[in-house]
N, C-alpha and C positions, 0 to 999 in steps of 0.2 A: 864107408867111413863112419865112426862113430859120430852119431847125431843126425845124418842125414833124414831128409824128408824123402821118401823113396815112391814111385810109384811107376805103372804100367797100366796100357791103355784096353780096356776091354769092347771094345768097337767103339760104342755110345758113351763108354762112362771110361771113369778114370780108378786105378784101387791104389790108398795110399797107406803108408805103414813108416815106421820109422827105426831104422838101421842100429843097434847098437853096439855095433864094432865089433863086435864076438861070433860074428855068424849068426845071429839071429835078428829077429825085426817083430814088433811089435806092433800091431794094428787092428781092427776093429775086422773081425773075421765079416766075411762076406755070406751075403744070406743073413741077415737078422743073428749072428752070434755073437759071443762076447770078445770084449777086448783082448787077447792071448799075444804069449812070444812063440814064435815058431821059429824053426830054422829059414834060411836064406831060402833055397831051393826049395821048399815047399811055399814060403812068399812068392817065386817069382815064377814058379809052374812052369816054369819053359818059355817064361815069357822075355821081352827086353827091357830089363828096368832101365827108368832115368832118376835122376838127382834134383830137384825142384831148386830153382837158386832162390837164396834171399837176399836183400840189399844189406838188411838190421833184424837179428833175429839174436837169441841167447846162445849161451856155450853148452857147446855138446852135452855135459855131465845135467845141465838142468834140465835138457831136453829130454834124455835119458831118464832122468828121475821123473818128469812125468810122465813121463811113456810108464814108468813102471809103477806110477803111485796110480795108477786105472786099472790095471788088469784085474780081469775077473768084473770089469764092470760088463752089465745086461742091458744097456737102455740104449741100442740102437734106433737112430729114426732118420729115413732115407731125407727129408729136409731138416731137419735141427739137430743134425747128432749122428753123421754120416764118418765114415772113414779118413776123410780130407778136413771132415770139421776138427777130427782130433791129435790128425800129424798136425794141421796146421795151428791149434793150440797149443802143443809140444813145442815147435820152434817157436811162437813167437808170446803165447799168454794168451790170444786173440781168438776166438772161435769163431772161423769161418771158414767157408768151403766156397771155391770161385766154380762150379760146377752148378750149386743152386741157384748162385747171384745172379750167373750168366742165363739158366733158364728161366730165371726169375722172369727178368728184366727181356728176354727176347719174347717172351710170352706176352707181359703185358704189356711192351712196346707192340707187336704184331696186332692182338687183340682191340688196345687202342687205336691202334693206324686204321683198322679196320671199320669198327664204329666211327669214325672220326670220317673216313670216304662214302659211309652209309647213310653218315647224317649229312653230309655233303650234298648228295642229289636229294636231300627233302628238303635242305631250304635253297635248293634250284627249281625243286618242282615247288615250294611252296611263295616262292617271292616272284614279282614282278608283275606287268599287266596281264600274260598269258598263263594260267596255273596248268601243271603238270608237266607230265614227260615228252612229250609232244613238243616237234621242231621250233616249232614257236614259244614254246611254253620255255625249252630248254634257253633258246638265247635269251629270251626275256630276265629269265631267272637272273643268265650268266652276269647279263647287262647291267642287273640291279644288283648284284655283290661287288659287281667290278666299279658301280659307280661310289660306291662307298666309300673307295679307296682312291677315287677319282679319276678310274680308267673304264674301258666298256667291257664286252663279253671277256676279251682275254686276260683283262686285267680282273676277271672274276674267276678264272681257272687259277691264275698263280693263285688269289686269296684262300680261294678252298683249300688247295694243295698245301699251306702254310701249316693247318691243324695238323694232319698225320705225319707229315715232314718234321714238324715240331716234339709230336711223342716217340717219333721214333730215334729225335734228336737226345730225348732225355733218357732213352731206353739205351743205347749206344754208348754215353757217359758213363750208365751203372755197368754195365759191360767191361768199357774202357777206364774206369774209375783209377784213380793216382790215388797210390798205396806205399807209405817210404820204407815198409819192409820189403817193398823189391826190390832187384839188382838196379841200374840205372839204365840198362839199355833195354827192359822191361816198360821203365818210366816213362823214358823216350819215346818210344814206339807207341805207348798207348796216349800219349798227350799228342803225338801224330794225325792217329785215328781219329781222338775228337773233332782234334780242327778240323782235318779234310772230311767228318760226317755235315758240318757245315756247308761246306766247299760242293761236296755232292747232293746235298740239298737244291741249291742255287742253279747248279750244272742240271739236274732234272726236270726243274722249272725252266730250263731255258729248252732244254731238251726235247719237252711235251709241247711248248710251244710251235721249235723249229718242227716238228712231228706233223702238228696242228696244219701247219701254213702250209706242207710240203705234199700231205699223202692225200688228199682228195682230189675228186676232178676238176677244181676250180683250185685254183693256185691262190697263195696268200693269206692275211688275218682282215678280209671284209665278214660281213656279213657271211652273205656265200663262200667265203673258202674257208671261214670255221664251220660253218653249216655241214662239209662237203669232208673237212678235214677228221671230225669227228665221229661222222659215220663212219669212214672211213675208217677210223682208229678201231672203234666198237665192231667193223666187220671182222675184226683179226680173231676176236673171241666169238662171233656168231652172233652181236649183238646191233643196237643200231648206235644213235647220239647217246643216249645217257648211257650204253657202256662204254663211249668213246669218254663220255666226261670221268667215269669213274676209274677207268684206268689211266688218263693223264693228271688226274687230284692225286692218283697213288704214287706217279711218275717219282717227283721230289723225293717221296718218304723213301723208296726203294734205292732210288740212286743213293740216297744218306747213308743208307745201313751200306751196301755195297762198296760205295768209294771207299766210308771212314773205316772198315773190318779189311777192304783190301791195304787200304793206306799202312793202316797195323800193322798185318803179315806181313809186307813187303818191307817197312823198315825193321822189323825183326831179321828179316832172313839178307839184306845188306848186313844188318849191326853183327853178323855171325861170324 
């Protein structure tokens, strides 16, 4: 239909182009070429097109005239000036591409989550009476973050856990980010996602706790059965207590991304 945002999925990426009702479609040729109109079936190579909804976007004829007041343009660029960046200025005025945003933002949500559990066991090894990585050194550490907050060791694993759970919390929102050009059951679903990236934060931290208290050979959150609990966790990866701490400080952040991205899907695919 004339005006449509058109595209089909190339494993990893997406290619978009834009329909002008005559058999042809207009789109940023793939591989660094220029803007061009080409027929349908050569746009869609065999491929399954979809139709991209919008909630608030222009009428066809303006959409159409931009598509055609570009061709012949040369200045592809796979993040500022991509195929999605320029259907998606055609429908709405706006240049962007939800393919960058989303790598954007999983990148440097990921990368921060990461630094964030790295600088985590240096001020475990670097705070309390016992310095370093060492059994003693690690509860100490725990002890002295958790009293901060006015609890003991385990009340120093939620704290650390809070950092990367946090950037991944903000990296999830750019992901999930409310856009009033979208349909409303688009809106839905992604204001869904937020909340439950929250939801799954909380569920992590309780998660890596119940983890803590269950999987060593001393039962419970004393002393010894974090001591017991946390080797245990670090033998899963080959490691001892501080790669027990550094995969339940991760616990949080990973439940966040997982709940709030499954929470999305899943009320998408009800709202269908």
């Amino acid at each position: 239909m004339k005006g449509n945002h058109v595209y089909y999925s190339c494993g990893v990426y997406t290619h978009h182009g834009i329909d002008c009702g005559d058999g042809t479609v207009i789109h940023y040729k793939k591989n660094y070429g220029k803007i061009s109109r080409i027929s349908w079936a050569s746009f869609a190579s065999g491929n399954t097109v979809f139709v991209r909804k919008y909630g608030q976007c222009d009428t066809p004829d303006i959409v159409v005239w931009r598509a055609e007041s570009r061709l012949g343009e040369d200045a592809y660029h796979l993040f500022d000036n991509n195929c999605e960046h320029f259907a998606t200025w055609c429908k709405t005025g706006v240049h962007a591409s939800e393919q960058v945003k989303n790598a954007g933002a999983v990148g440097a949500g990921a990368s921060g989550s990461g630094a964030a559990v790295a600088g985590s066991l240096g001020v475990v090894s670097a705070t309390g009476a016992a310095a370093g990585l060492s059994g003693a050194g690690i509860m100490s550490g725990l002890a002295t973050v958790g009293g901060v907050v006015g609890g003991g060791a385990i009340a120093g694993i939620g704290a650390l856990g809070a950092a990367p759970a946090a950037i991944t919390k903000v990296a999830m929102d750019q992901v999930l980010k409310d856009d009033e050009s979208l349909p409303d059951d688009e809106r839905e679903a992604r204001a869904v996602g937020r909340t439950m990236t929250t939801v799954g934060a909380v569920a992590g931290t309780a998660g890596a706790v119940g983890t803590i208290a269950a999987a060593g050979s001393v039962a419970g959150l004393s002393a010894a059965g974090i001591t017991s609990g946390l080797a245990a966790v670090g033998a899963t990866v080959g490691g001892g207590m501080a790669a027990g701490v550094a995969i339940t400080v991760a616990a949080p952040a990973a439940a966040a991304a997982a709940v709030g991205f499954g929470a999305y899907k899943l009320w998408k695919w009800i709202s269908e």
